[in-house]
C-alpha positions in Angstrom: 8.0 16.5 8.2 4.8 14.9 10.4 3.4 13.3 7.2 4.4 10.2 4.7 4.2 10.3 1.3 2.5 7.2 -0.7 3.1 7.0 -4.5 1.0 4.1 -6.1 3.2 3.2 -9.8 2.6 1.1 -12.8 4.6 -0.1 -15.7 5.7 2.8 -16.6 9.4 3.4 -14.6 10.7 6.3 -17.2 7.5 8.6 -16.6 8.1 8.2 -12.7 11.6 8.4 -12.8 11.5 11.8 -14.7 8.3 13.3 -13.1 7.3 12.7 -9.4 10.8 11.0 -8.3 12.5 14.3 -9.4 10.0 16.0 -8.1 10.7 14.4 -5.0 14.0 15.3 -5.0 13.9 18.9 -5.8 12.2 19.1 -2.5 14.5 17.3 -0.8 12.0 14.8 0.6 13.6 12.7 3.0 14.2 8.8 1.6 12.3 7.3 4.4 9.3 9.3 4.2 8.6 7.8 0.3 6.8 4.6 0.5 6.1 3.4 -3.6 3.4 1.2 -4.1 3.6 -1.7 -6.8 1.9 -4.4 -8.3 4.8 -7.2 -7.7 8.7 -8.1 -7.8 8.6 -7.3 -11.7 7.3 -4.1 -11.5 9.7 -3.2 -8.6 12.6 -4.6 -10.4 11.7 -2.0 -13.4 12.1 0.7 -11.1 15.6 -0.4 -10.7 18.1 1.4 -8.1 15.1 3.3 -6.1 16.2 4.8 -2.8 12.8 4.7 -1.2 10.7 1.8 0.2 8.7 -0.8 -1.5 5.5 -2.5 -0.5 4.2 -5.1 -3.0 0.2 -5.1 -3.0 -0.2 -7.9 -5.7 -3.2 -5.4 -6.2 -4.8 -5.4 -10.2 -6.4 -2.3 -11.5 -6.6 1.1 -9.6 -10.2 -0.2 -8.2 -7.9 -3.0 -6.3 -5.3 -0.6 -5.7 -6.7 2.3 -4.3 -8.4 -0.2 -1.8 -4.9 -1.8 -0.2 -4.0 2.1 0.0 -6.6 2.9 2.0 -6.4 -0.4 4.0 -2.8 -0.5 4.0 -2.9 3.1 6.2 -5.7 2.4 8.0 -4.4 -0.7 9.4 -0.7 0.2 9.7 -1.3 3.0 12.7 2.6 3.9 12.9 0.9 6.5 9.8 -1.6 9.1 11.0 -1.1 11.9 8.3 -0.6 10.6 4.2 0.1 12.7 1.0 -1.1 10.5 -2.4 1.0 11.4 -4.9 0.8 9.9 -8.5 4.1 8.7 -10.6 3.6 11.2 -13.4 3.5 14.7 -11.4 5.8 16.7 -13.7 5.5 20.0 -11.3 3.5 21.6 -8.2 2.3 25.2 -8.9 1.7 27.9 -6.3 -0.6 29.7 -8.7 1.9 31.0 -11.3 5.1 29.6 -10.0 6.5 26.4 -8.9 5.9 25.2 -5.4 9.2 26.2 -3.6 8.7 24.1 -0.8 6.7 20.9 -0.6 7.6 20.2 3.0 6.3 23.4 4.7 2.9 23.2 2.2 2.5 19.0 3.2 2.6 20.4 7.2 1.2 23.2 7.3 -1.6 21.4 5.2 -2.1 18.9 8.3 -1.8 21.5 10.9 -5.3 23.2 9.4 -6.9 20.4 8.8 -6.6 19.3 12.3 -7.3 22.7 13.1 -10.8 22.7 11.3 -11.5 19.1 12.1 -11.6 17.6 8.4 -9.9 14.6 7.2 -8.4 15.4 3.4 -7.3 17.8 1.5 -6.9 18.3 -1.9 -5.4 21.2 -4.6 -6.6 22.0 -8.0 -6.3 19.5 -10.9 -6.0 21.5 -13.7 -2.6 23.9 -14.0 -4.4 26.5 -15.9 -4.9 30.2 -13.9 -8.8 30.4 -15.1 -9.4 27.3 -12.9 -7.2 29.0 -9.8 -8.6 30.9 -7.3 -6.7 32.3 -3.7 -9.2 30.6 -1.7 -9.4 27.7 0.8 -12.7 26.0 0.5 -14.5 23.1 2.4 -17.3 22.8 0.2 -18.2 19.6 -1.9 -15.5 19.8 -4.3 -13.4 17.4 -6.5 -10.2 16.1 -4.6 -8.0 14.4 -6.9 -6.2 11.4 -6.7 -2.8 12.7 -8.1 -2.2 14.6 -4.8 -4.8 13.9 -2.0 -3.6 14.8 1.7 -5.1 12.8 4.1 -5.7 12.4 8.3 -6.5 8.8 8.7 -9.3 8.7 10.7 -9.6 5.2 12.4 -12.9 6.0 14.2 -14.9 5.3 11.4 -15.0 2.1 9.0 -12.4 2.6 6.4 -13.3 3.7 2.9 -13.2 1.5 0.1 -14.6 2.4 -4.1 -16.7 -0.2 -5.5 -15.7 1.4 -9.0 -12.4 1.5 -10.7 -13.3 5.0 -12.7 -14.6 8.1 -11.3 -13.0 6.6 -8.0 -11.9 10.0 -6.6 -15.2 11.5 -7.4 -16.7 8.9 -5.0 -14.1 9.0 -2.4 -14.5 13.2 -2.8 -18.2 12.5 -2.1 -17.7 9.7 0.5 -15.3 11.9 2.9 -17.8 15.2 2.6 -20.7 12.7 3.6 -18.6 11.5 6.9 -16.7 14.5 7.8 -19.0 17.3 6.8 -16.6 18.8 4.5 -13.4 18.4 2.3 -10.6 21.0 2.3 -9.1 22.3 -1.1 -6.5 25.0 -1.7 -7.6 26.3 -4.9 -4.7 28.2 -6.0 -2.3 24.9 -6.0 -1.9 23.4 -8.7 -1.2 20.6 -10.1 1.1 19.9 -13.9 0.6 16.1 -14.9 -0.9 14.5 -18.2 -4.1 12.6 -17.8 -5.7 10.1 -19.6 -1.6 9.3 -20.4 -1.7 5.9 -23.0 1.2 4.3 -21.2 1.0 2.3 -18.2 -1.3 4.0 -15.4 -4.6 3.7 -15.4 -5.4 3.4 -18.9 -2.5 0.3 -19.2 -4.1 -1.3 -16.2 -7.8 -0.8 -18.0 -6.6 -2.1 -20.9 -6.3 1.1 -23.6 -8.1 4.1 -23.8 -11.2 2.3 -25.8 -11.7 0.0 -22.5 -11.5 3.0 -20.4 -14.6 4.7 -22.1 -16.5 2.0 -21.5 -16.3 1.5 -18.1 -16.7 5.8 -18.0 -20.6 4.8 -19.0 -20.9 2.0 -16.4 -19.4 4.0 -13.6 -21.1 7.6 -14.6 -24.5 5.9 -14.1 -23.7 4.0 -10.8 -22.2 7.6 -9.6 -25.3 9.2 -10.9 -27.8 6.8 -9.3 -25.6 6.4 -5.7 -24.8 10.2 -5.0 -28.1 11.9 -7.0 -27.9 15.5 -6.3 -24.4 15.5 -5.3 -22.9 14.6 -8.7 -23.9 15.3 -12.4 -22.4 13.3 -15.6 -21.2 15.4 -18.5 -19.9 14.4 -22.1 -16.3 15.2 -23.0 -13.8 14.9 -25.6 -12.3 11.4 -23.9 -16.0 10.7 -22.6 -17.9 11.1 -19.4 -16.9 13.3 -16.5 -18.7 13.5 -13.2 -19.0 17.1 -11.5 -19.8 17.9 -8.0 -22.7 19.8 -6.6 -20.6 22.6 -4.7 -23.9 24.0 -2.9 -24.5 20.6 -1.5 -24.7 20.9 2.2 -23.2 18.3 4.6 -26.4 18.8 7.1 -28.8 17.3 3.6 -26.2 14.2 4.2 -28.2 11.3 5.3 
């Protein structure tokens, strides 16, 4: 297994026990490649008999936290390749059936990308076969926090988000703009519930009400930082940023 996998959790142990800790363990993911990120001793201590290693961030909000991940791997160079993982991945889907083997995807995932040069890789958001294509693509495309593969590349200034929603749309832009591309494997899938009331995000933003508001702050700054990269759209929860897949890494500034 040549990679790590980082699971950033909040207050919400029952969700991660059932979802992406048992996910972990139908792959049989060794112990000591699991690190699980958490706010502080409380949040650890909810977690309870965990086999797999802690690092306390004393991070606040997924702004703060996605920032010590990024610096956390940048700085700590035993780590070249990282899979992101969120706590409430129910299931991985290889199109129409379950992953069968997270292992061989994770390397064989980081044996392409060094292969073609790029930095991260992501997988389809949305379980649903309209969405799901057999294609590999390197075009400017959404790659999603809940699983985000990624060579740490320690010849360029690390990336940090200024915004604490719509943060993977920037980072999505941020690593096309530096690497000239981003890798997905649209036909992998991925089963979780988002915009989930409890804990996550949403707890750390303070309810779903909160959340929408800082949807219209962050839509504009994304709107008025990437221009033609990005566009906002209105949805049923509130504003949703898409990415320009025809924008070309050579119109990158």
């Amino acid at each position: 297994m040549n990679y790590t996998i980082a699971i950033p959790t909040y207050n919400r142990p029952q969700i991660f026990k059932a979802k992406t800790w048992a996910l972990l363990e139908r792959h049989n993911i060794p112990v000591d490649k699991v690190l699980i990120f958490v706010k502080d001793e409380e949040q650890k201590e909810m977690l309870g008999e965990c086999p797999y290693t802690f690092i306390i961030t004393g991070a606040d909000g997924i702004q703060d936290t996605r920032n010590y991940l990024q610096n956390y791997f940048y700085d700590n160079t035993e780590y070249d390749n990282v899979i992101y993982l969120d706590d409430d991945i129910k299931q991985i889907h290889n199109y129409d059936k379950p992953l069968d083997d997270l292992i061989k995807f994770g390397n064989d995932v980081f044996d392409e990308l060094k292969k073609e040069d790029l930095y991260v890789c992501g997988v389809s958001p949305y379980h649903n076969k309209f969405y799901l294509r057999q294609t590999t693509t390197k075009t400017l495309k959404y790659i999603c926090g809940c699983f985000r593969a990624e060579r740490i590349r320690r010849d360029k200034p690390v990336l940090q988000t200024p915004i604490s929603h719509f943060e993977d749309h920037l980072f999505s832009c941020e690593f096309f703009k530096r690497d000239g591309g981003v890798m997905r494997k649209n036909w992998i899938a991925i089963e979780t519930k988002y915009f989930e009331p409890q804990g996550g995000i949403t707890g750390h933003m303070g309810g779903m009400k909160e959340r929408q508001k800082i949807m219209e702050i962050n839509k504009d700054y994304m709107v008025e930082q990437y221009g033609n990269m990005v566009r906002a759209v209105e949805k049923k929860y509130g504003w949703d940023i898409r990415l320009n897949h025809h924008y070309k890494p050579s119109s990158v500034n």
